[in-house]
Structures are given as structure tokens and as C-alpha cells.
KEKE-3310 file (N, C-alpha, C; in steps of 0.2 Angstrom, whole numbers, plus 5000, padded with zeros to 4 digits):
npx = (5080:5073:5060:5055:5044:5030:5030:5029:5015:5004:4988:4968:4954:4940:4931:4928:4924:4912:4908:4907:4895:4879:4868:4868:4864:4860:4872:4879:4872:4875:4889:4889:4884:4893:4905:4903:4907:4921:4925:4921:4927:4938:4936:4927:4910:4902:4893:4893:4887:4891:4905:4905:4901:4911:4920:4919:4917:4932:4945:4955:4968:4969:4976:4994:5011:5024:5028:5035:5024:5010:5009:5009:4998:4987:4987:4983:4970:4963:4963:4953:4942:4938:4934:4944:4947:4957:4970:4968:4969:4979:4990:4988:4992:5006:5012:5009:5020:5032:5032:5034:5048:5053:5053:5061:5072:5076:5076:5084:5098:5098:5093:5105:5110:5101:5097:5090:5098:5108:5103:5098:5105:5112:5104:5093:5080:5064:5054:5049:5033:5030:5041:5044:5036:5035:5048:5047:5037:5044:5053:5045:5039:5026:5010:5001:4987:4990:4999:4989:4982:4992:4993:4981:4981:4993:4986:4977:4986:4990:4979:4976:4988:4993:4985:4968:4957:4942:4931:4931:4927:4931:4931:4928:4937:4948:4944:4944:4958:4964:4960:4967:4978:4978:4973:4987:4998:4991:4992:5007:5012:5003:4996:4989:4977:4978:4993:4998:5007:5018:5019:5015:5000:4990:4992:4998:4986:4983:4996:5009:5020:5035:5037:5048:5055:5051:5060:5072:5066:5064:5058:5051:5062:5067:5055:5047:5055:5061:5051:5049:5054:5065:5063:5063:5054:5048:5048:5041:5030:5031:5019:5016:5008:5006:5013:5004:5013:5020:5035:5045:5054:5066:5075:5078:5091:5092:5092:5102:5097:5087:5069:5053:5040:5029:5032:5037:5027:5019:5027:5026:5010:5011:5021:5014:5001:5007:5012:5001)
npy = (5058:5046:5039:5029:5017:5009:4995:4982:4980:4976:4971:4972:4976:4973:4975:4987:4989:4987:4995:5007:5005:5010:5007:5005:4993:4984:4981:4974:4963:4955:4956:4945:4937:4933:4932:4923:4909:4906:4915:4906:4895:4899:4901:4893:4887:4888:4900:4909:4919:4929:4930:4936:4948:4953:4953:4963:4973:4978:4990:4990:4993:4998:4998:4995:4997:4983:4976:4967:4968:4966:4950:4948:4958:4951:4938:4945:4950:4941:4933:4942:4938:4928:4925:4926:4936:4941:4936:4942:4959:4958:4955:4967:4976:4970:4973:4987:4990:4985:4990:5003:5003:4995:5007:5017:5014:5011:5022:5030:5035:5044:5055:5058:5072:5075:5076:5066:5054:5051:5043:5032:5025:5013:5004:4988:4989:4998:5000:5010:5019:5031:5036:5033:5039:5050:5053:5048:5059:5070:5070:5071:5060:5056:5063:5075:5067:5055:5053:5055:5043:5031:5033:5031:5016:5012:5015:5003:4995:4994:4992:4978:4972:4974:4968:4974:4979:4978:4974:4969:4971:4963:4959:4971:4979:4973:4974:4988:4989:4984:4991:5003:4998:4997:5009:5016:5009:5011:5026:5026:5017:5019:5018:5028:5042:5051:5051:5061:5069:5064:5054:5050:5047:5037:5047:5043:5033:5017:5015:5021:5030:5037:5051:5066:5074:5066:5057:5059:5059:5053:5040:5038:5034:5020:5011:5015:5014:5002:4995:4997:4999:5008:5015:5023:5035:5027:5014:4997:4982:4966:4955:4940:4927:4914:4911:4923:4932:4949:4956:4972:4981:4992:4995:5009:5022:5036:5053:5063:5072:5082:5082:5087:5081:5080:5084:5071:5063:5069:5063:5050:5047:5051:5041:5028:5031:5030:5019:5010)
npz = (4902:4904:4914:4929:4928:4935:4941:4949:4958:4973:4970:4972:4971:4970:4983:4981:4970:4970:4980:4975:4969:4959:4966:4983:4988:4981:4973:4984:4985:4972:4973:4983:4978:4966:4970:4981:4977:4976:4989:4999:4996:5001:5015:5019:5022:5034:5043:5033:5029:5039:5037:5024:5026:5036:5028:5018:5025:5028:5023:5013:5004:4986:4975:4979:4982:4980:4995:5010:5017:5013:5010:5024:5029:5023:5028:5043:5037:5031:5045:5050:5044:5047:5058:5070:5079:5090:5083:5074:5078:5086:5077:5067:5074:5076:5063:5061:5069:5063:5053:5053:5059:5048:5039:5045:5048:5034:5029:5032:5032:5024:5032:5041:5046:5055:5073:5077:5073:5079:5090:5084:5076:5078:5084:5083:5083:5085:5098:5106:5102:5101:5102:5086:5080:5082:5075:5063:5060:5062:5053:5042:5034:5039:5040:5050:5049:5048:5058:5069:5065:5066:5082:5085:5082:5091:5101:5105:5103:5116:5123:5118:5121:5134:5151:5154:5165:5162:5149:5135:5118:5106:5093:5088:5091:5080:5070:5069:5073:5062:5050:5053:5048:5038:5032:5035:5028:5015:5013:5014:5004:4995:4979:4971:4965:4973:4978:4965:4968:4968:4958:4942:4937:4926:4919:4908:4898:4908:4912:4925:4932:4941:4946:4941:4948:4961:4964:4972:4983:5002:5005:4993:4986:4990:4994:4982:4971:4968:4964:4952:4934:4923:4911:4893:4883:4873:4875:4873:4876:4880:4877:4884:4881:4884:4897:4905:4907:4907:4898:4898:4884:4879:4868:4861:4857:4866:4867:4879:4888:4899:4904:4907:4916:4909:4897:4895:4897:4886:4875:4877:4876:4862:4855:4859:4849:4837:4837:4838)
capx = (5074:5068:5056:5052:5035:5028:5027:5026:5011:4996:4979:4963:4950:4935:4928:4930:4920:4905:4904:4906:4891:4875:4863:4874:4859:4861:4879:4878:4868:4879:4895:4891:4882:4897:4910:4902:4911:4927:4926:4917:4932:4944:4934:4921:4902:4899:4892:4896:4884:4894:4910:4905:4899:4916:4926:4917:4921:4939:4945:4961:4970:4966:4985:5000:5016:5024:5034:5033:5017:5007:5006:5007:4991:4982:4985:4979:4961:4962:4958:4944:4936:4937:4933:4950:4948:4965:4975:4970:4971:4988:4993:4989:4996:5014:5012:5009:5026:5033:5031:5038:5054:5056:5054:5064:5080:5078:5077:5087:5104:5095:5094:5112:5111:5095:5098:5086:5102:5113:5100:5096:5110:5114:5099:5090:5073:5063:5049:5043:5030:5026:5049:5044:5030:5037:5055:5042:5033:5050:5057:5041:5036:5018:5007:4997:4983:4993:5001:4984:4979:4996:4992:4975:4985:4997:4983:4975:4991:4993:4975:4976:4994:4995:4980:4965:4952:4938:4926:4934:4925:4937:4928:4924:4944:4950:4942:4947:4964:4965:4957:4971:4984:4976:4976:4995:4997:4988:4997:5013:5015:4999:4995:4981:4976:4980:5000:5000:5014:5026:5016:5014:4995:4987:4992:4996:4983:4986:5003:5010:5025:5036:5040:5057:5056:5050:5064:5076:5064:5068:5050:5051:5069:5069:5049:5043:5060:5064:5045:5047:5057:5066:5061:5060:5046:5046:5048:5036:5028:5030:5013:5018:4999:5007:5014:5001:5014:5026:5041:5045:5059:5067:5080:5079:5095:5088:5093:5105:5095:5084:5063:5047:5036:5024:5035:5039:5019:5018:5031:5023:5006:5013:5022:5009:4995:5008:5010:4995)
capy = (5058:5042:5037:5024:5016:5005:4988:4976:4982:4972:4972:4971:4979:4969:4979:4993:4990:4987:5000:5013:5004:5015:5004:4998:4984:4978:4979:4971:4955:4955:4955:4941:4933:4933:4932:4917:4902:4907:4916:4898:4892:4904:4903:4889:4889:4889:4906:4912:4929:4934:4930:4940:4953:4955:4954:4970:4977:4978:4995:4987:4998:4994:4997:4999:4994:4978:4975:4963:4970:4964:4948:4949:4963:4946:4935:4947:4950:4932:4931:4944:4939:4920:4927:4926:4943:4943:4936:4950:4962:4956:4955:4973:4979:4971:4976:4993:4993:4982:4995:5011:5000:4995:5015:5022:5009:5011:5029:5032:5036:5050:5060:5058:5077:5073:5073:5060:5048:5046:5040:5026:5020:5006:4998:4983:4991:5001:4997:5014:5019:5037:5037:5035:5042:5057:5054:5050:5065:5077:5070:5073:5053:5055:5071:5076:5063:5049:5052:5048:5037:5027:5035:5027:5010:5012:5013:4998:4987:4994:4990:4973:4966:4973:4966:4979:4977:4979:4971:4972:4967:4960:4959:4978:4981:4969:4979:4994:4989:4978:4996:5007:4997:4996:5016:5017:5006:5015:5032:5025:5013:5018:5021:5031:5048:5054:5049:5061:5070:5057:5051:5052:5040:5037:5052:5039:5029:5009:5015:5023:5033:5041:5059:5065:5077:5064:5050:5061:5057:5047:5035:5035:5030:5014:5008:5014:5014:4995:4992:5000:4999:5012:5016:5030:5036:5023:5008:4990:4978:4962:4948:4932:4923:4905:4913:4927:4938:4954:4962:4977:4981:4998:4994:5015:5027:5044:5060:5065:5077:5082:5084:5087:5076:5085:5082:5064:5060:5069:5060:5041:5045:5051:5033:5024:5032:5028:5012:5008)
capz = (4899:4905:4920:4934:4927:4940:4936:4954:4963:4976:4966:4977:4969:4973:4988:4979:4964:4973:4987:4972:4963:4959:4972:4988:4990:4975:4974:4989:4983:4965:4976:4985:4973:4963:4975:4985:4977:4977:4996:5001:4995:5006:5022:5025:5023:5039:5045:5028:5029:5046:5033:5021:5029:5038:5021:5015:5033:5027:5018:5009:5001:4978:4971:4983:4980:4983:5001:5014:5022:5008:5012:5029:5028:5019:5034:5045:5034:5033:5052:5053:5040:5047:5064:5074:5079:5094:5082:5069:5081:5086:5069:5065:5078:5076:5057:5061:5073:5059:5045:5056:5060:5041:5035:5049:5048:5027:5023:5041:5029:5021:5038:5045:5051:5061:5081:5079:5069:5081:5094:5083:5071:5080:5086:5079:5081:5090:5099:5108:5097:5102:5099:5082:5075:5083:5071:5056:5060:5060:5044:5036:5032:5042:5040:5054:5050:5049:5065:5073:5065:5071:5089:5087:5084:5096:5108:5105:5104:5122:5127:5117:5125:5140:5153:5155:5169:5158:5146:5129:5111:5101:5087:5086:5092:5077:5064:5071:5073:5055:5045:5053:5046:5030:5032:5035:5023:5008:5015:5015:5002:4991:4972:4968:4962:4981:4976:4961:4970:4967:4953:4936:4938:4923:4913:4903:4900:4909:4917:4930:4932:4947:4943:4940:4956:4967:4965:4976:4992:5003:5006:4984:4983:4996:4992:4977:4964:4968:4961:4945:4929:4920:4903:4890:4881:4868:4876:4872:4880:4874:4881:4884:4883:4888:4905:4907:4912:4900:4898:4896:4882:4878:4864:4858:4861:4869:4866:4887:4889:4905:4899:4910:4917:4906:4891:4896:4897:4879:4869:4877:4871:4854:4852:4858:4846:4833:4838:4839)
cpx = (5070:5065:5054:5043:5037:5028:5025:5020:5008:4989:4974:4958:4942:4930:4924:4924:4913:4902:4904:4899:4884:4870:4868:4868:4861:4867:4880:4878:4872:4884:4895:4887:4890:4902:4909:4906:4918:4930:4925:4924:4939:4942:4929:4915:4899:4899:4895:4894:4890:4900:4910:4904:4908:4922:4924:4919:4928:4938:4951:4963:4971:4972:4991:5007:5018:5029:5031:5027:5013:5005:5005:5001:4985:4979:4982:4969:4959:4956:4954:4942:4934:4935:4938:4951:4955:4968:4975:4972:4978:4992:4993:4991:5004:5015:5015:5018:5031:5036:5037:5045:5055:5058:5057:5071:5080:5079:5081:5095:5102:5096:5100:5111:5105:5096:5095:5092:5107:5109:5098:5101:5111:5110:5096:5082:5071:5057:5045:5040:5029:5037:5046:5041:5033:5045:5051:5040:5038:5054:5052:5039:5027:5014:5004:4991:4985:4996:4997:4982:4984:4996:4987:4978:4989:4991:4979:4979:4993:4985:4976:4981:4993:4988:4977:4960:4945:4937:4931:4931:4932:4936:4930:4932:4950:4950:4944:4956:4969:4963:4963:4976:4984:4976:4983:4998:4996:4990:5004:5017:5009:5001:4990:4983:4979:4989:5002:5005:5019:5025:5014:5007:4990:4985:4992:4991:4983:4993:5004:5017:5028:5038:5046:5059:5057:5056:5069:5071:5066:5062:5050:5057:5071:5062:5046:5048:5059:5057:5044:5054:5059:5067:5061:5055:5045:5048:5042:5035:5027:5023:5015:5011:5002:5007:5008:5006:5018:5031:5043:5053:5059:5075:5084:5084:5092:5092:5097:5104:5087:5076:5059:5044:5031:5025:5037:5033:5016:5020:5027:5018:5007:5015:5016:5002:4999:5006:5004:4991)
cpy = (5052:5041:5030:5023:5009:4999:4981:4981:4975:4975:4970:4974:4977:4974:4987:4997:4991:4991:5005:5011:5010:5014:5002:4992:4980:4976:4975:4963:4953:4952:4948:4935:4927:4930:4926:4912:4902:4909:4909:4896:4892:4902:4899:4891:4892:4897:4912:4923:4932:4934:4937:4946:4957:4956:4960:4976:4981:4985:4994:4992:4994:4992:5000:4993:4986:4977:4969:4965:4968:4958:4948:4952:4955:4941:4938:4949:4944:4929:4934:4942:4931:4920:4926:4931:4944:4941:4941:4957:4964:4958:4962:4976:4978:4972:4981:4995:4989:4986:5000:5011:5000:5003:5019:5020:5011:5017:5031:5037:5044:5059:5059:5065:5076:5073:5066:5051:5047:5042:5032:5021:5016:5004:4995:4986:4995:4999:5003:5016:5027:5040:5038:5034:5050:5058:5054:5056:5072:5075:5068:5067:5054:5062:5070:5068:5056:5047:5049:5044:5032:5029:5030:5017:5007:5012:5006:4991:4987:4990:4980:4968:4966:4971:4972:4976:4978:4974:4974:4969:4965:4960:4967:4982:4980:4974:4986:4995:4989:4986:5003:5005:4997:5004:5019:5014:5011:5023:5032:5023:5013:5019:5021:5036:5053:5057:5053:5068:5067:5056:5053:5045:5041:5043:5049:5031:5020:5012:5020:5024:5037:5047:5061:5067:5073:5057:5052:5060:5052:5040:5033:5031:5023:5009:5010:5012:5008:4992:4994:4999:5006:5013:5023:5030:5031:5015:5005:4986:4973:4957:4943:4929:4917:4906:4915:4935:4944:4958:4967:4976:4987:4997:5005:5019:5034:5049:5060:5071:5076:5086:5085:5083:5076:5081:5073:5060:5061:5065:5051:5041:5046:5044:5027:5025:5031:5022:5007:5006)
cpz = (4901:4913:4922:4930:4933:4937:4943:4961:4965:4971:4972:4976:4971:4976:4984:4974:4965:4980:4981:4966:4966:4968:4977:4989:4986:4973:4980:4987:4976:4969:4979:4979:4967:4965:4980:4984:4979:4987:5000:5001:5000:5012:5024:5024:5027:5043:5039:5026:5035:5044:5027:5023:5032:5033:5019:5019:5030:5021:5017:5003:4991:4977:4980:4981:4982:4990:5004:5017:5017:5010:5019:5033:5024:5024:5038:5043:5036:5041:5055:5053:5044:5053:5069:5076:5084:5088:5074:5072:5083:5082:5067:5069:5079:5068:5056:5064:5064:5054:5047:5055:5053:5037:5037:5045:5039:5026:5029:5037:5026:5029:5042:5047:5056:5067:5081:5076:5075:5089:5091:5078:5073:5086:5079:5077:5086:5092:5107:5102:5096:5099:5091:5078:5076:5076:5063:5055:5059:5055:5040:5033:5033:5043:5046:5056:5051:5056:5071:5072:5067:5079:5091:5089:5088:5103:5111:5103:5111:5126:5124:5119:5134:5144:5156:5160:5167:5155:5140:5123:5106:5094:5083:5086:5085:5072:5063:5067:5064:5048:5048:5050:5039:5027:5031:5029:5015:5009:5013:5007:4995:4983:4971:4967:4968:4979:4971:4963:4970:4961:4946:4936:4933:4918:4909:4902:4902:4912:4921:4932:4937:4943:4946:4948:4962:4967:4971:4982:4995:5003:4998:4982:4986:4995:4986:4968:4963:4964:4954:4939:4925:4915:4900:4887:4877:4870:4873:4877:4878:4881:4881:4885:4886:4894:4908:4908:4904:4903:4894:4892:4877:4876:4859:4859:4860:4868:4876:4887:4893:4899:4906:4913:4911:4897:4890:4895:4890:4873:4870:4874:4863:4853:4855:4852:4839:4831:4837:4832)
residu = (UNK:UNK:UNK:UNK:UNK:UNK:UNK:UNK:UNK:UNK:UNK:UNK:UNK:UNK:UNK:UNK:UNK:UNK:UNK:UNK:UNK:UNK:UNK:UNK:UNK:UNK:UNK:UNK:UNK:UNK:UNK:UNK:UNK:UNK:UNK:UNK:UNK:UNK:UNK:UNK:UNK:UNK:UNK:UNK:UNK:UNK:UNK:UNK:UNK:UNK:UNK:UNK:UNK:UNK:UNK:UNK:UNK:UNK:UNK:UNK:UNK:UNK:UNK:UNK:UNK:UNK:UNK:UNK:UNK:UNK:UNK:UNK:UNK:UNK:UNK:UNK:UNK:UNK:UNK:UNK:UNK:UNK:UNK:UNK:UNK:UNK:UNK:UNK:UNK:UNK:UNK:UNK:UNK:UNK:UNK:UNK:UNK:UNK:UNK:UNK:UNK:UNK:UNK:UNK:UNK:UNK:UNK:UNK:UNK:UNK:UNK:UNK:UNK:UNK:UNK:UNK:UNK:UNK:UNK:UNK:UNK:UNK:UNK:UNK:UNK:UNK:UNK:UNK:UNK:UNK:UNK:UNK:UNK:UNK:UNK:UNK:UNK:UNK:UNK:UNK:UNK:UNK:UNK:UNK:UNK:UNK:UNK:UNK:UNK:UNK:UNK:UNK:UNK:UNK:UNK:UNK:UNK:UNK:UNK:UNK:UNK:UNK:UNK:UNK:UNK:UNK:UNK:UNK:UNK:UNK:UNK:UNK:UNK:UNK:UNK:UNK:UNK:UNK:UNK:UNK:UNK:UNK:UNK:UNK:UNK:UNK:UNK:UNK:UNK:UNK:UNK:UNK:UNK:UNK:UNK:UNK:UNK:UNK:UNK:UNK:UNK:UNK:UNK:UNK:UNK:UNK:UNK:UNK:UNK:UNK:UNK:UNK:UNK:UNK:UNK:UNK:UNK:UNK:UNK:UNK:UNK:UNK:UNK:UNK:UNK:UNK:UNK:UNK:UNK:UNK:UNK:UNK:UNK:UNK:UNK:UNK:UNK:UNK:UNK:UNK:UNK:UNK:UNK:UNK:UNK:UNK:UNK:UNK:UNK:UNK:UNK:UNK:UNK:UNK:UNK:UNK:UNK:UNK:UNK:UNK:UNK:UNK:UNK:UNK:UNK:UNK:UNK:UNK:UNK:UNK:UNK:UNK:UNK:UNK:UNK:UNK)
# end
């Protein structure tokens, strides 16, 4: 009967708010208006428009779960926005390999008849890239789209490591590189309306739930279970105002008996419209 509701996500909404506003000019000028002290704060007066300008740059994914890539993904904005462009580029580029390795080596148990298992159970890592996107790509982790766009990345961590004889913008590489990762990322690891194959988002209103089907995956069971709380329909949320922060507490004995998604989304609203 009961369900994974989500409870440790990244928040980053900012960007988000103000590309979807009616006017972008004026969104524009609000934004920074608004958002001045604090970025100021973050990155320096100096050359502050060609700051900000490169902080809106960024397509950061609003909710995604919590992992290491998280902050890691902050240090790298950090050094667009601050104009470090190689060492964002860098960064997004050992990210990107970074991530591959942690979703292959974690859900890897899940595909033991795979030809692909016994080439890799006993390495540390891999570090062809085209090896595994293609292993991603045949157990169904990375669709079609996603696969260029790690191709796109993989080609720009080969232009930016190895030496090109060539003129190269760094800047324009950076953002490239730093908004692929932020793709992979938000594919991978996201939560949004996109995710409501896994997800139960926002059926209930304010929360966010894994669907019973989607626990047996392997990409839900290894990154998105360990981020949620298991609850039935009628759990609480108690506020602690001192902390800021709450916990969840689900004292009800349940009925052992298998319900719906559907039926599980109905009996929450019903106790909360009680409750209420």
C-alpha cells in the first residue's frame, strides 16, 4: 500500500522563473534587479553584466535528485559564470564521464546476464566513452537523444584535453560543454512532469511520489529510492519553524494489501482534505 515520496531533492528554480515570465525584457531587468545583491555577493562586481549574462546562460536542471553531481554541477556553473571557462569545460567533461561510471558500476548487478557484465565487473572504471554509452544505450539507461548529447560531450572533452591545431573559443566550448552536462543530468537524475513514468509529480498537490511499477528499475532503485521516504497514504508532516526543516511520521497500521497508483493518489488527497 505504501509509496516512496521524494523528500531529498537540488532546488534551482531562479532561471527558470524568469525565462517563463510574459515579457523576457522585463524579466530580464526584474531578474537582475532582484538577483543583483546576492550574485554580487557570489562572484564580484567587477564585469558584473558579462556575469550575469552568463548565469542566465546556464540551463540547470529546477528539481533533480540528490547525488554527488549536484554539487559538483555548482562548482562547475560557478566557473562560467566567473569566467573560468577551461576549468568549466573540464569540469563538465569529467562530470559527464563521472556520472556514466557511477550508473554503470551501480545498477551493473541488475544486468548480470548482459555480455556487457562480464567485460566490466572487475574494473574500477571506464574511461572509453563511446564503450559506455553504447552499454547505457543496450540496457535502456540513455534513449536515442541522450546518447548525442553524450557523444556531443565526449567530443568536446576530446577536443578540449587532447592538443588541436586550431583556434578554439573557450568560452563558447564551456557553455556548450557545462549545458550538456546539465542535460544528462536533468534526463538522468531529473524531476519534472517529463519523469511521470517513474513518477507520481504532483498528483498530489506539494509532493512527489515514485510509482509502484517503477521501483523495480534499475536507474529508480540505486538514484531515486535512497532519496525518498516510504510512507502510506495518511502519513504527517510535522514543521519544526526553529530548524526550518520536517519530518515525516507515519504511526497508521495499513491494511497488506497491493492498491494502484491511482488508488494511492486518491486516499492521500482524501486525508489531507480531511486534515485539513
Amino acid at each position: 500500500m505504501k509509496r516512496y515520496r521524494i523528500l531529498k531533492f537540488y532546488l534551482d528554480a531562479t532561471r527558470g522563473i524568469f525565462r517563463n515570465y510574459s515579457n523576457p525584457g522585463v524579466a530580464m531587468a526584474v531578474a537582475k534587479k532582484e538577483m543583483e545583491g546576492s550574485l554580487k555577493a557570489d562572484y564580484g562586481e567587477f564585469n558584473f553584466d558579462e556575469k550575469f549574462r552568463r548565469y542566465m546562460e546556464l540551463e540547470k536542471p529546477v528539481l533533480s535528485i540528490v547525488e554527488e553531481h549536484s554539487q559538483l554541477l555548482e562548482d562547475i556553473c560557478n566557473s562560467y559564470v566567473s569566467g573560468y571557462f577551461y576549468s568549466a569545460l573540464t569540469g563538465a567533461c569529467c562530470l559527464g564521464e563521472r556520472i556514466f561510471n557511477s550508473v554503470i558500476f551501480k545498477v551493473m548487478d541488475d544486468f548480470k546476464s548482459s555480455p556487457w557484465y562480464k567485460k566490466i565487473y572487475n574494473k574500477r572504471s571506464i574511461i572509453d566513452w563511446e564503450l559506455a554509452i553504447q552499454i547505457l544505450t543496450d540496457w535502456q539507461i540513455v534513449d536515442e537523444e541522450l546518447c548525442r548529447k553524450y557523444l556531443k560531450l565526449m567530443r568536446l572533452r576530446h577536443e578540449s584535453i587532447h592538443y588541436q591545431k586550431k583556434e578554439q573559443d573557450a568560452e563558447k566550448m564551456s557553455l556548450e560543454a557545462t549545458n550538456l552536462v546539465n542535460f544528462i543530468i536533468l534526463r538522468l537524475f531529473g524531476i519534472n512532469e517529463r519523469r511521470k513514468d517513474i513518477l507520481l509529480y504532483f498528483d498530489v498537490p506539494g509532493e512527489i511520489f515514485i510509482r509502484k511499477d517503477a521501483e523495480k528499475i534499475s536507474l529508480v532503485k540505486v538514484f531515486y529510492i535512497p532519496c525518498g521516504v516510504l510512507v502510506g497514504p495518511r502519513y504527517e508532516v510535522d514543521n519544526n519553524s526553529a530548524s526550518g526543516k520536517f519530518t515525516i511520521s507515519d504511526n497508521h497500521t495499513y491494511e497488506n494489501k497491493k492498491i494502484t497508483d491511482l488508488e494511492f493518489v486518491k486516499l492521500r488527497n482524501e486525508y489531507i482534505s480531511k486534515s485539513s
